[in-house]
C-alpha positions as a printed Julia matrix, in Angstrom:
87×3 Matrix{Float64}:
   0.0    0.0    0.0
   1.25   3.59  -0.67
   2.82   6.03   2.08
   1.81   9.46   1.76
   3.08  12.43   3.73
   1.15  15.49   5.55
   3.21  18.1    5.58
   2.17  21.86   7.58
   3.67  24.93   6.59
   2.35  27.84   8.59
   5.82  29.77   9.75
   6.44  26.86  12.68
   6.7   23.86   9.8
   6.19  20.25  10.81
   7.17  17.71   8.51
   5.71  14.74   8.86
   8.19  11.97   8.9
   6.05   8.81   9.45
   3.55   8.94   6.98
   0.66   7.29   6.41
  -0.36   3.97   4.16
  -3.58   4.79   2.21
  -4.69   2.56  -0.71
  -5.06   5.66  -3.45
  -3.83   9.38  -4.26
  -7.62   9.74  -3.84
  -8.49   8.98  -0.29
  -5.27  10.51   0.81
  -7.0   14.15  -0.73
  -9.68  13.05   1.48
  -7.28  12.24   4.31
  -5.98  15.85   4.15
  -9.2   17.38   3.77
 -10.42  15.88   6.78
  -7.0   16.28   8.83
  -6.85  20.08   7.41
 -10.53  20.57   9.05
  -9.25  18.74  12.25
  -6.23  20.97  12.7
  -7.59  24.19  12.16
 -10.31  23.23  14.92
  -7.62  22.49  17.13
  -5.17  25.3   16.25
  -7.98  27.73  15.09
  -6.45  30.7   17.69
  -3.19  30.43  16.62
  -3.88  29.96  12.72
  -5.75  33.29  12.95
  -2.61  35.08  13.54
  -0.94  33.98  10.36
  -1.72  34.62   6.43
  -1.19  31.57   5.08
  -1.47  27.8    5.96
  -1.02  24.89   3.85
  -0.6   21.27   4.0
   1.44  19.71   1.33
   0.83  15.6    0.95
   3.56  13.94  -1.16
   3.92  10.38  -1.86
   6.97   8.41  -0.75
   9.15   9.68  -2.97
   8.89  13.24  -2.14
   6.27  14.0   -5.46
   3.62  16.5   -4.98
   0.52  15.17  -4.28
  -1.98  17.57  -3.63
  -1.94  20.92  -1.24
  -5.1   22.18   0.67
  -4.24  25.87   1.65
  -5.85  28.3    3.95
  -5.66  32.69   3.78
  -6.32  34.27   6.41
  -7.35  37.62   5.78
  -7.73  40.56   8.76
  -9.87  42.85   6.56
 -13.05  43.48   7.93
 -16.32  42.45   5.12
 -18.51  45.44   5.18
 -22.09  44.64   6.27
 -23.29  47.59   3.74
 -22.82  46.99   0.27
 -23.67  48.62  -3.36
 -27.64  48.3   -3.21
 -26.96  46.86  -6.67
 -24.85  44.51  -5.94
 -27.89  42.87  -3.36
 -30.19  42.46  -6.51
């Protein structure tokens, strides 16, 4: 079965060095879906802070798999918008 890696790059990077036997490229995109969802629960506080998150999952060869990226952005969305734009 394959090995695939879950890498986080947020400023503090963690590489993951163990990996993780899936049976397809396709449920590890699932796998980081899911694990991206579960760390930014966990670390929500502390990814707020920062403008960009990603996790990068390569196979075990070190090939880009897939990347699921967050941006953080402080600008406050305005409330009150172009009356046109509403229609």
């Amino acid at each position: 079965m394959p090995r695939f890696y879950f890498h986080i790059r947020d400023g503090r990077d963690q590489f993951d060095t163990d990996g993780t036997e899936l049976p397809d490229e396709e449920t590890a995109h699932v796998a980081a879906i899911r694990l991206t969802g579960a760390v930014l629960q966990d670390e929500a506080r502390r990814i707020a802070t920062i403008d960009c998150w990603t996790m990068d999952v390569t196979d075990a060869t070190g090939r880009p798999v897939y990347q699921v990226g967050v941006n953080v952005s402080d600008r406050r969305v305005s409330t009150r918008g172009n009356e046109s734009e509403r229609r």
